[in-house]
N, CA, C and O atoms as a Maestro MAE file, in Angstrom:
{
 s_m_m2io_version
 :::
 2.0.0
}

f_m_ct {
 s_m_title
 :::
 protein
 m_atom[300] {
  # First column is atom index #
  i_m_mmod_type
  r_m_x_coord
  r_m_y_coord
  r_m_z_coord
  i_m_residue_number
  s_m_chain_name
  s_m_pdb_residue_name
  s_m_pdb_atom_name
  i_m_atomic_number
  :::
  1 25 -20.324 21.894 -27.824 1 A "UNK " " N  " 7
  2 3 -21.094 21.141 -26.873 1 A "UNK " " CA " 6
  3 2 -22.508 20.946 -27.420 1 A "UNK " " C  " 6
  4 15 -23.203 21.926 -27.686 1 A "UNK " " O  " 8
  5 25 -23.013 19.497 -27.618 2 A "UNK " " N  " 7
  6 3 -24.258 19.267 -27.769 2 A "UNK " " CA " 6
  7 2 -24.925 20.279 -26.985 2 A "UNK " " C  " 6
  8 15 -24.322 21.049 -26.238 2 A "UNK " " O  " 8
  9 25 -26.378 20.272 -27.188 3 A "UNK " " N  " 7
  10 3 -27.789 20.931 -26.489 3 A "UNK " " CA " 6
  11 2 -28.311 19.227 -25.537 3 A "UNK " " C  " 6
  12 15 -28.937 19.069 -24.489 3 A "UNK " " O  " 8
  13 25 -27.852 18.480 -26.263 4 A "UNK " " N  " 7
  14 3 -28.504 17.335 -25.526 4 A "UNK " " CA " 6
  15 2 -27.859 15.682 -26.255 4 A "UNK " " C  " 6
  16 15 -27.714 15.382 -27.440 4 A "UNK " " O  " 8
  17 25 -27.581 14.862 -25.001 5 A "UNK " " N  " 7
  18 3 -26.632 13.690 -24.920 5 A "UNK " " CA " 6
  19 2 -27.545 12.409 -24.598 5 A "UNK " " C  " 6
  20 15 -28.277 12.439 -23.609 5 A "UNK " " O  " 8
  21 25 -27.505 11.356 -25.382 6 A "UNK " " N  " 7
  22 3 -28.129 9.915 -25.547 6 A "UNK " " CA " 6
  23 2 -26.968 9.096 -24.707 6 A "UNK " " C  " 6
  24 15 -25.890 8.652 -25.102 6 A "UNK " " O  " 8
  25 25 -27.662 9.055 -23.239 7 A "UNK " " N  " 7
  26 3 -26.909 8.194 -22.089 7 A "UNK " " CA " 6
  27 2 -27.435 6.656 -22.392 7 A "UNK " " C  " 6
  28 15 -26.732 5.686 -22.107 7 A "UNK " " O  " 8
  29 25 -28.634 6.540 -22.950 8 A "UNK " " N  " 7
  30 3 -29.378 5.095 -22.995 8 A "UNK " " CA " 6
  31 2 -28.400 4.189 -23.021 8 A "UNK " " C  " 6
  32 15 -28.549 3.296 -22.186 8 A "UNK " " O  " 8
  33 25 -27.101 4.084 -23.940 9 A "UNK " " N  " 7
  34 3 -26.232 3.135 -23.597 9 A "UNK " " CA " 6
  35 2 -25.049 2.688 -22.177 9 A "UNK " " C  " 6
  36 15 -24.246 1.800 -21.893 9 A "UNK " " O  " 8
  37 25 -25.562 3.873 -21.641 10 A "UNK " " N  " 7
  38 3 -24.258 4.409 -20.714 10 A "UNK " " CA " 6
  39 2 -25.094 3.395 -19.406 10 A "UNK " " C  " 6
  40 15 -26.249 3.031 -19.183 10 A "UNK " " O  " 8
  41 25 -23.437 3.189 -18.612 11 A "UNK " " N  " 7
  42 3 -23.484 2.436 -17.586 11 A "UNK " " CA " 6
  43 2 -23.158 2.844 -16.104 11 A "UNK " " C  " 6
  44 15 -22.125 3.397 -15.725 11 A "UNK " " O  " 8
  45 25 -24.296 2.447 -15.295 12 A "UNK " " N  " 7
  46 3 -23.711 4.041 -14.399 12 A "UNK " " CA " 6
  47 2 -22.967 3.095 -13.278 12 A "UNK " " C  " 6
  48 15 -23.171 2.031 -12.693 12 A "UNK " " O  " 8
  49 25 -21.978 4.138 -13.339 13 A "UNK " " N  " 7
  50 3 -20.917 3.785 -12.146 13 A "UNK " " CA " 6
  51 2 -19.778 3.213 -13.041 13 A "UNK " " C  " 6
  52 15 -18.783 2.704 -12.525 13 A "UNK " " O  " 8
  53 25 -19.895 3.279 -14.039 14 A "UNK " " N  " 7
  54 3 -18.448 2.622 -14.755 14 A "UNK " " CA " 6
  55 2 -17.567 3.016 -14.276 14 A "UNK " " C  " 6
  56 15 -17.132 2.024 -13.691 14 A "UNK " " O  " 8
  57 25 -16.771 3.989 -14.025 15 A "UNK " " N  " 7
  58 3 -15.494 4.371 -13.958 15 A "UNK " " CA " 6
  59 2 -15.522 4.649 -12.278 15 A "UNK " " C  " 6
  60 15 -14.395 4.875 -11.837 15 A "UNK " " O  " 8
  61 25 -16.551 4.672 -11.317 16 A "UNK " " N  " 7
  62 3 -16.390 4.385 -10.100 16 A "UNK " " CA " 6
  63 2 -15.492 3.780 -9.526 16 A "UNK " " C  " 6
  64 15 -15.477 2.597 -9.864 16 A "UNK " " O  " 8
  65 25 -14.418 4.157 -8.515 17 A "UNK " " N  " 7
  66 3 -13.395 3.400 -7.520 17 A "UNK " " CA " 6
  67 2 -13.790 4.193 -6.242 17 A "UNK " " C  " 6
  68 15 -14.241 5.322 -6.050 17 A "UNK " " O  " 8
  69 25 -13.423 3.108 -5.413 18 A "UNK " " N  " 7
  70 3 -13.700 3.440 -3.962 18 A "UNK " " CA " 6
  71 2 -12.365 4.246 -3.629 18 A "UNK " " C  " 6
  72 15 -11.229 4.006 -4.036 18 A "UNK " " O  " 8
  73 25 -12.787 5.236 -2.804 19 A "UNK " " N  " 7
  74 3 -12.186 5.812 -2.197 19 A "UNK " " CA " 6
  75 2 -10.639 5.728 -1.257 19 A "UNK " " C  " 6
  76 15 -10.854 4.893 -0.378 19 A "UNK " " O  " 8
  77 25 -9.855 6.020 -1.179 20 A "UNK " " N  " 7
  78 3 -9.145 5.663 -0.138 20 A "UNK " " CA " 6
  79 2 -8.271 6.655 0.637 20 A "UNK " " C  " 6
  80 15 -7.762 7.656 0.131 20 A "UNK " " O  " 8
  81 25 -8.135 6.230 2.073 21 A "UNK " " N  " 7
  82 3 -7.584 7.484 2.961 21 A "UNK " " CA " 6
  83 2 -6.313 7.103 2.489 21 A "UNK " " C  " 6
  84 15 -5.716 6.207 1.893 21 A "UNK " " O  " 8
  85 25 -6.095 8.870 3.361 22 A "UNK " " N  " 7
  86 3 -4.193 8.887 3.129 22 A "UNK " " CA " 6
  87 2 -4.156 8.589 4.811 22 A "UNK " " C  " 6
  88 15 -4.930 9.248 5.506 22 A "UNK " " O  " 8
  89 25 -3.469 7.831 5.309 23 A "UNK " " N  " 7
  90 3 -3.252 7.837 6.821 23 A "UNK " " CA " 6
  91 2 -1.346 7.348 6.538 23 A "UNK " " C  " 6
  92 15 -0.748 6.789 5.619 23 A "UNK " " O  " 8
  93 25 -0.962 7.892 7.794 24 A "UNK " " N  " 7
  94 3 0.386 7.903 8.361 24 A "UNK " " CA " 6
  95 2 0.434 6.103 9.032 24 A "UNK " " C  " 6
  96 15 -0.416 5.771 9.858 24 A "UNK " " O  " 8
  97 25 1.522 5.079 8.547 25 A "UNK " " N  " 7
  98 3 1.662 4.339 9.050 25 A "UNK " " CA " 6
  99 2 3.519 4.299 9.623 25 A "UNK " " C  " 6
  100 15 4.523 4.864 9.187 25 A "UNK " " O  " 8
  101 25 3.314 3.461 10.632 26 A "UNK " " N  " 7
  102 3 4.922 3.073 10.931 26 A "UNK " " CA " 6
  103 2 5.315 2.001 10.800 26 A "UNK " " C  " 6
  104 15 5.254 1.373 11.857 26 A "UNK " " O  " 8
  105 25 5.660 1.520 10.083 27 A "UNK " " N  " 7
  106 3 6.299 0.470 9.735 27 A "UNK " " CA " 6
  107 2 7.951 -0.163 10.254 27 A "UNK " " C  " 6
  108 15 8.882 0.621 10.066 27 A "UNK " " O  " 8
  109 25 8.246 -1.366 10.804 28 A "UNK " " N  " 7
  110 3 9.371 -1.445 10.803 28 A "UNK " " CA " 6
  111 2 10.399 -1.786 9.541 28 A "UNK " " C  " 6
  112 15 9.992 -2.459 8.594 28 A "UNK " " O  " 8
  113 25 11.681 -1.307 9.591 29 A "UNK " " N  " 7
  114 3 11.926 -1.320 8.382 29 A "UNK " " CA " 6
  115 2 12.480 -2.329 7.543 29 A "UNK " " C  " 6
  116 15 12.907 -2.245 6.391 29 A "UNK " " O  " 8
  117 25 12.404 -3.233 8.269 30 A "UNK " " N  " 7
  118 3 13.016 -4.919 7.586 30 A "UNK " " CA " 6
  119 2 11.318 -5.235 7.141 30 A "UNK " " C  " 6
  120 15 11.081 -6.239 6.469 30 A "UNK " " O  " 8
  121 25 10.430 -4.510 7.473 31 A "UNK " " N  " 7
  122 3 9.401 -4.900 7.005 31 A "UNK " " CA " 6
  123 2 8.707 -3.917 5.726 31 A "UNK " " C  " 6
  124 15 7.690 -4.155 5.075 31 A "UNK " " O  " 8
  125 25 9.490 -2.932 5.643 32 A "UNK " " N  " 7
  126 3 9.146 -2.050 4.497 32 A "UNK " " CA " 6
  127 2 9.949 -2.196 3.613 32 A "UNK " " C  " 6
  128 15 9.655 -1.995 2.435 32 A "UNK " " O  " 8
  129 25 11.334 -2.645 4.079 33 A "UNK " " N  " 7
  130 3 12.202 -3.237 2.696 33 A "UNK " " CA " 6
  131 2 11.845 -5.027 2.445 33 A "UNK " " C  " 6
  132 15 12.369 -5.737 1.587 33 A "UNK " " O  " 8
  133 25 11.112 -5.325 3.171 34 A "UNK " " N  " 7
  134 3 10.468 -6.515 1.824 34 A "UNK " " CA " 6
  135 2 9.599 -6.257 1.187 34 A "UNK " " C  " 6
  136 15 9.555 -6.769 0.068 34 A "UNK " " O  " 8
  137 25 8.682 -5.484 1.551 35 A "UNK " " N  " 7
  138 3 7.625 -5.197 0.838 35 A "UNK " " CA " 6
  139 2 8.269 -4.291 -0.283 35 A "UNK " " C  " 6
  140 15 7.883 -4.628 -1.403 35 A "UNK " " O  " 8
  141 25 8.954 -3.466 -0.277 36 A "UNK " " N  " 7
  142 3 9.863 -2.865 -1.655 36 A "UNK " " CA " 6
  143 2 10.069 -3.677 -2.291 36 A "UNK " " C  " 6
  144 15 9.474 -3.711 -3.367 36 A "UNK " " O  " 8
  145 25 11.192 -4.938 -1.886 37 A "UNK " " N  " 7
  146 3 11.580 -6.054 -2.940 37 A "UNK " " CA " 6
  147 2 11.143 -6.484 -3.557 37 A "UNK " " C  " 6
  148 15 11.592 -6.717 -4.680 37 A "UNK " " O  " 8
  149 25 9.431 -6.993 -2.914 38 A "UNK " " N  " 7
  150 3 8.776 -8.102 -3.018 38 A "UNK " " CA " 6
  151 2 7.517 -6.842 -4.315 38 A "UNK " " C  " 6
  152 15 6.961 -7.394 -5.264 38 A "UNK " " O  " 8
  153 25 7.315 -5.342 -4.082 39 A "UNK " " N  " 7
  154 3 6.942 -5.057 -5.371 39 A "UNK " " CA " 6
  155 2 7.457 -4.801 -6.554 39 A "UNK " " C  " 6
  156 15 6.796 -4.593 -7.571 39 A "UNK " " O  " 8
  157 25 8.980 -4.808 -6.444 40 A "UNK " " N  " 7
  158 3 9.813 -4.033 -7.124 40 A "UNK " " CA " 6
  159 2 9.700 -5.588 -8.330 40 A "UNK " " C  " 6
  160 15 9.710 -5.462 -9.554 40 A "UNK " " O  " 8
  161 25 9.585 -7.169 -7.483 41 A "UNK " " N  " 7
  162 3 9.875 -7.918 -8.353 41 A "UNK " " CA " 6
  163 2 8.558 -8.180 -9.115 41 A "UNK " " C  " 6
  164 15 8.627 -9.017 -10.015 41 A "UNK " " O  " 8
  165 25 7.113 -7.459 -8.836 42 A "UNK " " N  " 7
  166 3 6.070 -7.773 -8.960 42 A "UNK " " CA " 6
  167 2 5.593 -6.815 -10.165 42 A "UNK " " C  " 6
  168 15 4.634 -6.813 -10.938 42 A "UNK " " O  " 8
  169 25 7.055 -5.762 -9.891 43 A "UNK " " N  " 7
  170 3 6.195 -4.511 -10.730 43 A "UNK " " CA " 6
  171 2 5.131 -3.776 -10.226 43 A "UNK " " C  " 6
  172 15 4.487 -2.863 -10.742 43 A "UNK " " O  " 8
  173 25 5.057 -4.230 -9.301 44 A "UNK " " N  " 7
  174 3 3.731 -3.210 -8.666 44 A "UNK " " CA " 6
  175 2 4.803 -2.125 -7.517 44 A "UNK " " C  " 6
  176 15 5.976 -2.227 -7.157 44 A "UNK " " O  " 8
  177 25 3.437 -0.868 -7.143 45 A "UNK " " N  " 7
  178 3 3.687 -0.063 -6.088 45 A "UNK " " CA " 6
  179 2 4.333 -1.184 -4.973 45 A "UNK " " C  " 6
  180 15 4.536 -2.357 -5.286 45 A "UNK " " O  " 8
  181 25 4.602 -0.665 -3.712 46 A "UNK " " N  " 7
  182 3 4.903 -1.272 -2.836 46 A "UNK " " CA " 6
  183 2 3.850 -1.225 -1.455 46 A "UNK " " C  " 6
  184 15 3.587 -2.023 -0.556 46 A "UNK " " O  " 8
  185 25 3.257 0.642 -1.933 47 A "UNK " " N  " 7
  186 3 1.657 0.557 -0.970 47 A "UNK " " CA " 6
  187 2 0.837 -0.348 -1.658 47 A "UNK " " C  " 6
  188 15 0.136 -0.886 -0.800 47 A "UNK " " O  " 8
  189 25 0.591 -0.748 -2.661 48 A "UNK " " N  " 7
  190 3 -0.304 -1.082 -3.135 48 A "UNK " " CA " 6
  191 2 -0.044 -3.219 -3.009 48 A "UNK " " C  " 6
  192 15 -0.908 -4.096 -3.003 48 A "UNK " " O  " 8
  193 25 0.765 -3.280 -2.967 49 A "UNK " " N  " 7
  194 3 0.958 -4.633 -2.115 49 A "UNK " " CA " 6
  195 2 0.518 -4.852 -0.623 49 A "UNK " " C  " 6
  196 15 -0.251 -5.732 -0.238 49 A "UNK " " O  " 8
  197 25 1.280 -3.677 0.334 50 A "UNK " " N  " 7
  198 3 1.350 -3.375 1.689 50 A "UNK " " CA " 6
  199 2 -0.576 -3.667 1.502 50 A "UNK " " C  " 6
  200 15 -1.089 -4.558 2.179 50 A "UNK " " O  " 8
  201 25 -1.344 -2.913 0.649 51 A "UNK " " N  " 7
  202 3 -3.183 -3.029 0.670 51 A "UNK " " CA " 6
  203 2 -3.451 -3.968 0.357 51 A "UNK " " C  " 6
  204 15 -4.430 -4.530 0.848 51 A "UNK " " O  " 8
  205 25 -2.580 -4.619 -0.736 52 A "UNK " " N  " 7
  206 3 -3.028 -5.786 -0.938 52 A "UNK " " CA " 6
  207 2 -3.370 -7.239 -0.060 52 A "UNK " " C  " 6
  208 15 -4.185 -8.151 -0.200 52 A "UNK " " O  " 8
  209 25 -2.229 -6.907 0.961 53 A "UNK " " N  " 7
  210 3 -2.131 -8.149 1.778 53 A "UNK " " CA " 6
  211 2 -2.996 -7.808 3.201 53 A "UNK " " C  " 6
  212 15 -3.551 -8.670 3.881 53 A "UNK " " O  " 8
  213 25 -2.981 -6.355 3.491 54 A "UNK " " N  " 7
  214 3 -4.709 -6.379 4.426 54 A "UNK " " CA " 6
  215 2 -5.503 -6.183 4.056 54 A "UNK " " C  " 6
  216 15 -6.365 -6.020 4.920 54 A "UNK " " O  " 8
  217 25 -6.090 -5.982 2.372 55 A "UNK " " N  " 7
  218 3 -7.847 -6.615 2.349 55 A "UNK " " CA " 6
  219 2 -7.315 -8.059 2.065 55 A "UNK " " C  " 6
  220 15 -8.446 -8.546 2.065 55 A "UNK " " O  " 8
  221 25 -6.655 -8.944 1.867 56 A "UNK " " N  " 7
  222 3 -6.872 -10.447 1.987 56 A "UNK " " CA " 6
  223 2 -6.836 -10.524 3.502 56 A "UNK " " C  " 6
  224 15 -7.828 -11.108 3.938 56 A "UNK " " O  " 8
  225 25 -5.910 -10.071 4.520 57 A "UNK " " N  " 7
  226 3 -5.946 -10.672 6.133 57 A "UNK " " CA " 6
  227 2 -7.414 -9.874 6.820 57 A "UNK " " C  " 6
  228 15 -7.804 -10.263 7.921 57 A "UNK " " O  " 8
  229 25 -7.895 -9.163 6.359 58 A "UNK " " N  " 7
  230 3 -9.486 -8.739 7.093 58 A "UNK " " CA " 6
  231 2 -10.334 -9.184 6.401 58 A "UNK " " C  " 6
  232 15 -11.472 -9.123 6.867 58 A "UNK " " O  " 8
  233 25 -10.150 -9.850 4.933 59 A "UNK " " N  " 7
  234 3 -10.961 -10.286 4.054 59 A "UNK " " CA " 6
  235 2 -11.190 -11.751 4.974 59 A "UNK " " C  " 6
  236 15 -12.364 -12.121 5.002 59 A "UNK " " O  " 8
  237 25 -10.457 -12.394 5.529 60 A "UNK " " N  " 7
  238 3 -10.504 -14.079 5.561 60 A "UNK " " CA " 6
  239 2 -10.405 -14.084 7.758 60 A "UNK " " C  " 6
  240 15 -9.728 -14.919 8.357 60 A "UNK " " O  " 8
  241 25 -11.445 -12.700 8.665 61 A "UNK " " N  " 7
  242 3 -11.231 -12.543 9.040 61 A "UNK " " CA " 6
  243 2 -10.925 -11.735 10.092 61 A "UNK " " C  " 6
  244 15 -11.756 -11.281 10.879 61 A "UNK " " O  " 8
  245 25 -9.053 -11.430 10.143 62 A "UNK " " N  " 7
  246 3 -8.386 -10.971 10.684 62 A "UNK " " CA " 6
  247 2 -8.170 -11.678 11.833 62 A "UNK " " C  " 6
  248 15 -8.318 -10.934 12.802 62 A "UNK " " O  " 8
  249 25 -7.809 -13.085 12.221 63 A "UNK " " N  " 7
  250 3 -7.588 -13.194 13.676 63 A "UNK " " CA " 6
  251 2 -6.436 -13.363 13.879 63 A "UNK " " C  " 6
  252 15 -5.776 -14.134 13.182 63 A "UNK " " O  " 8
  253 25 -5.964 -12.731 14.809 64 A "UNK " " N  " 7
  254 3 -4.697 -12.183 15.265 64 A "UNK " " CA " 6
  255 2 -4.527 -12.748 17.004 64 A "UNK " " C  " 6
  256 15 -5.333 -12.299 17.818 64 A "UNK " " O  " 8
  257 25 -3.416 -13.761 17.482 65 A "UNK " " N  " 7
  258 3 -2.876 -14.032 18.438 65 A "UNK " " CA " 6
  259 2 -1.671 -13.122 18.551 65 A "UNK " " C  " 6
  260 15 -0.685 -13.012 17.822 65 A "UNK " " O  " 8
  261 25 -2.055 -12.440 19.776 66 A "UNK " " N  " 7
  262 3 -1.048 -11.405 20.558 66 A "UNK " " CA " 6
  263 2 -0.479 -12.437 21.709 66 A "UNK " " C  " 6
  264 15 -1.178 -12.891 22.615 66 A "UNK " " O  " 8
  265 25 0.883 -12.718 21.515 67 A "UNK " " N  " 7
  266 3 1.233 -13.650 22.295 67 A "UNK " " CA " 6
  267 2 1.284 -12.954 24.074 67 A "UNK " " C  " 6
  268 15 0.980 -13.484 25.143 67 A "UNK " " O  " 8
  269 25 1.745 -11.735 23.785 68 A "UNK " " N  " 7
  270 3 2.217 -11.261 25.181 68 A "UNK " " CA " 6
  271 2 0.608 -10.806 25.698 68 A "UNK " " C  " 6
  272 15 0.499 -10.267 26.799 68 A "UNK " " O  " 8
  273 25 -0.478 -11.021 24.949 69 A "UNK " " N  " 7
  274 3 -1.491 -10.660 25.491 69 A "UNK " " CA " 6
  275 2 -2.674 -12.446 25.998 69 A "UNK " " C  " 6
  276 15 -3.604 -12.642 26.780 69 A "UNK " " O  " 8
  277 25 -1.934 -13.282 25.060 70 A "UNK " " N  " 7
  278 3 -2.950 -14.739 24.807 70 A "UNK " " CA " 6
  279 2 -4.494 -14.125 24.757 70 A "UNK " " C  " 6
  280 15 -5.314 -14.659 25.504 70 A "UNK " " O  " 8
  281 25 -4.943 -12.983 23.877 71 A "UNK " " N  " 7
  282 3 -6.109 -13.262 23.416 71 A "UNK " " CA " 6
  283 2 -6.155 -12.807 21.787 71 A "UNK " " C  " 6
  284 15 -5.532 -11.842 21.345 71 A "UNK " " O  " 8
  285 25 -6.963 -13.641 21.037 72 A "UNK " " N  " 7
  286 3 -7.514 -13.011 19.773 72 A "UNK " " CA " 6
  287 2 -7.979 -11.458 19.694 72 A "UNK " " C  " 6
  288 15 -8.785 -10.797 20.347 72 A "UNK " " O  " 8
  289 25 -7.239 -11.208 18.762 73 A "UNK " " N  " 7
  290 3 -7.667 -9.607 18.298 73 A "UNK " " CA " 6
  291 2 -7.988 -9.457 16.845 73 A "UNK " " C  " 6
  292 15 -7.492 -10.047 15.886 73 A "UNK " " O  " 8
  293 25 -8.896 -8.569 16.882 74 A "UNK " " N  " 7
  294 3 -9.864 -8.713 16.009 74 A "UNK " " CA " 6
  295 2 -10.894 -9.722 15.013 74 A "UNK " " C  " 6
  296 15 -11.638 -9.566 14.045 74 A "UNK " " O  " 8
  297 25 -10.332 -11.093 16.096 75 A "UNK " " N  " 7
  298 3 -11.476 -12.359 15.058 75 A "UNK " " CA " 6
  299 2 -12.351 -12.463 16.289 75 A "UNK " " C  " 6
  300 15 -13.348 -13.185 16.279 75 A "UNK " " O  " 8
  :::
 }
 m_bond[299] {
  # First column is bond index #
  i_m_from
  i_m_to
  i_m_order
  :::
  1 1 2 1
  2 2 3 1
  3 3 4 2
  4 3 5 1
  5 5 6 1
  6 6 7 1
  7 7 8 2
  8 7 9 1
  9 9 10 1
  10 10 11 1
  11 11 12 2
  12 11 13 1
  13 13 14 1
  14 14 15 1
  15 15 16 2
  16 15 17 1
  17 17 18 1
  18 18 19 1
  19 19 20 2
  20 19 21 1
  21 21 22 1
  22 22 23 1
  23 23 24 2
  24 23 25 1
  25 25 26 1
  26 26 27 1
  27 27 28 2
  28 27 29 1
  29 29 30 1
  30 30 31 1
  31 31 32 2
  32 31 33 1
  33 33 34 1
  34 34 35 1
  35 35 36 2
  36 35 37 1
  37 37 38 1
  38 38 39 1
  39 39 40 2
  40 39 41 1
  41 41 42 1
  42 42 43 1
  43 43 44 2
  44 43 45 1
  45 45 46 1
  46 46 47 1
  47 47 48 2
  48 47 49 1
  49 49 50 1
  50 50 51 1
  51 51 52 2
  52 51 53 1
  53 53 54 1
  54 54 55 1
  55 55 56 2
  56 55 57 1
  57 57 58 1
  58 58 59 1
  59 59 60 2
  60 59 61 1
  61 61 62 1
  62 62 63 1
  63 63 64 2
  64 63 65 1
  65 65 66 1
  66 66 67 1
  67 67 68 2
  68 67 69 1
  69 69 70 1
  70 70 71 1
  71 71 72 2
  72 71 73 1
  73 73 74 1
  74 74 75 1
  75 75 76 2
  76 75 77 1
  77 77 78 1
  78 78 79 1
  79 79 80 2
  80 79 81 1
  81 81 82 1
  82 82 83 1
  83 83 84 2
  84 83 85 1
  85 85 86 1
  86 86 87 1
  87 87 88 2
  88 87 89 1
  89 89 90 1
  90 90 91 1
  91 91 92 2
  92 91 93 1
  93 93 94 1
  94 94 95 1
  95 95 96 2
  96 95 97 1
  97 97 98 1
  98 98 99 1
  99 99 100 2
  100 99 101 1
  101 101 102 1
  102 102 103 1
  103 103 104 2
  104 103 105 1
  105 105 106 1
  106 106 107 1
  107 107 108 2
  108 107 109 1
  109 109 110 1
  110 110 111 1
  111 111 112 2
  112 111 113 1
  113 113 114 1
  114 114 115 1
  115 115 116 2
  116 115 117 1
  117 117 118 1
  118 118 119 1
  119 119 120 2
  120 119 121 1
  121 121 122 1
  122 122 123 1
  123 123 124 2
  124 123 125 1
  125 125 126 1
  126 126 127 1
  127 127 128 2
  128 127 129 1
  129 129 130 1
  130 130 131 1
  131 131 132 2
  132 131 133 1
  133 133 134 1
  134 134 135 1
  135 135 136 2
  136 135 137 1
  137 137 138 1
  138 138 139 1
  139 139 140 2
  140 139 141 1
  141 141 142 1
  142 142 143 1
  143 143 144 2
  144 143 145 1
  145 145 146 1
  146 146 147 1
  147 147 148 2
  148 147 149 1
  149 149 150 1
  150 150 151 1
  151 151 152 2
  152 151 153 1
  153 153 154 1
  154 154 155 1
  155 155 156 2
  156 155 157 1
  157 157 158 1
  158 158 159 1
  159 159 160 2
  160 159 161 1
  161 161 162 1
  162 162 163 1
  163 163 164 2
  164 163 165 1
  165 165 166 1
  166 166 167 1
  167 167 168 2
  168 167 169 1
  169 169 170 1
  170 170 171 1
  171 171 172 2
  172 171 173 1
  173 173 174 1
  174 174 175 1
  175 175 176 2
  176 175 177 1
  177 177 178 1
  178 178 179 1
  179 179 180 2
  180 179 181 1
  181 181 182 1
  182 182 183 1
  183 183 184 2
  184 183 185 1
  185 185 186 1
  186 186 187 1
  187 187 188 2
  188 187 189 1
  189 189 190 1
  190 190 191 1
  191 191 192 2
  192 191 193 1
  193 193 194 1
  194 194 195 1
  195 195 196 2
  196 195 197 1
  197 197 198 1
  198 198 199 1
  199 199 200 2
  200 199 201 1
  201 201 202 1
  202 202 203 1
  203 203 204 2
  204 203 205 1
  205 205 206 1
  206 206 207 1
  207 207 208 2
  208 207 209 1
  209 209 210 1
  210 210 211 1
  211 211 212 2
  212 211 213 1
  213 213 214 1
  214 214 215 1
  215 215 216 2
  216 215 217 1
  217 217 218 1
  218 218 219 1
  219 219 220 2
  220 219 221 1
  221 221 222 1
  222 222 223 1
  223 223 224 2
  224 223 225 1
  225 225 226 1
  226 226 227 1
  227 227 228 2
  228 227 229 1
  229 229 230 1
  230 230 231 1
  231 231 232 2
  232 231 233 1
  233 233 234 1
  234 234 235 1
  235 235 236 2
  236 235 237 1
  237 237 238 1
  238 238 239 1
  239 239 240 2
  240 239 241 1
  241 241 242 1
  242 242 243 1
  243 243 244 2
  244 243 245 1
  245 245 246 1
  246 246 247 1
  247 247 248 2
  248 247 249 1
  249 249 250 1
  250 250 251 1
  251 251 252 2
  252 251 253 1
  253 253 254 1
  254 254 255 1
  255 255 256 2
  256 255 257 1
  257 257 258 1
  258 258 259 1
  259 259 260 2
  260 259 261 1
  261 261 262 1
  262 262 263 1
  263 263 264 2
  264 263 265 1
  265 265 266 1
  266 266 267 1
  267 267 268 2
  268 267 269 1
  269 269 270 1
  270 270 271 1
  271 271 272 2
  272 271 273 1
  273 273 274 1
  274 274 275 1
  275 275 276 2
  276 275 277 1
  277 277 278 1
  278 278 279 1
  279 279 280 2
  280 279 281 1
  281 281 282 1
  282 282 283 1
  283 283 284 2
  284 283 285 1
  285 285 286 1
  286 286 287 1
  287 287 288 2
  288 287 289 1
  289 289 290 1
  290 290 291 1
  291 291 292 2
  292 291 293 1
  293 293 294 1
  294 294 295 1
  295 295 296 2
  296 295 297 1
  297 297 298 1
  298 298 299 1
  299 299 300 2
  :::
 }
}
């Protein structure tokens, strides 16, 4: 181990990723076996699709018609 390290080139936060919870979801399951299919043909995880497609729907959002309710939720 050096006594002492030349950061001057170094970039801070490089290797930084945001965080993410573990939370329990329920899913129905005609809706967890597309999302399998649909990563399996992508090559990707299948959570990692399931994230993918709600930061684009809260990204552009989120408005949501609850029919049995007729109001917007969350836009």
């Amino acid at each position: 181990m050096k006594k002492e390290y030349n950061f001057k080139g170094g970039v801070r936060g490089k290797f930084y990723r945001k965080k993410k919870v573990q939370k329990t979801l329920r899913l129905d399951a005609d809706v967890l076996a597309f999302y399998k299919e649909l990563a399996e043909k992508e090559g990707i995880p299948y959570q990692t699709l399931i994230n993918l497609t709600l930061k684009k729907f809260a990204g552009e959002g989120g408005g949501l018609i609850i029919a049995s309710k007729k109001k917007a939720v969350g836009g």
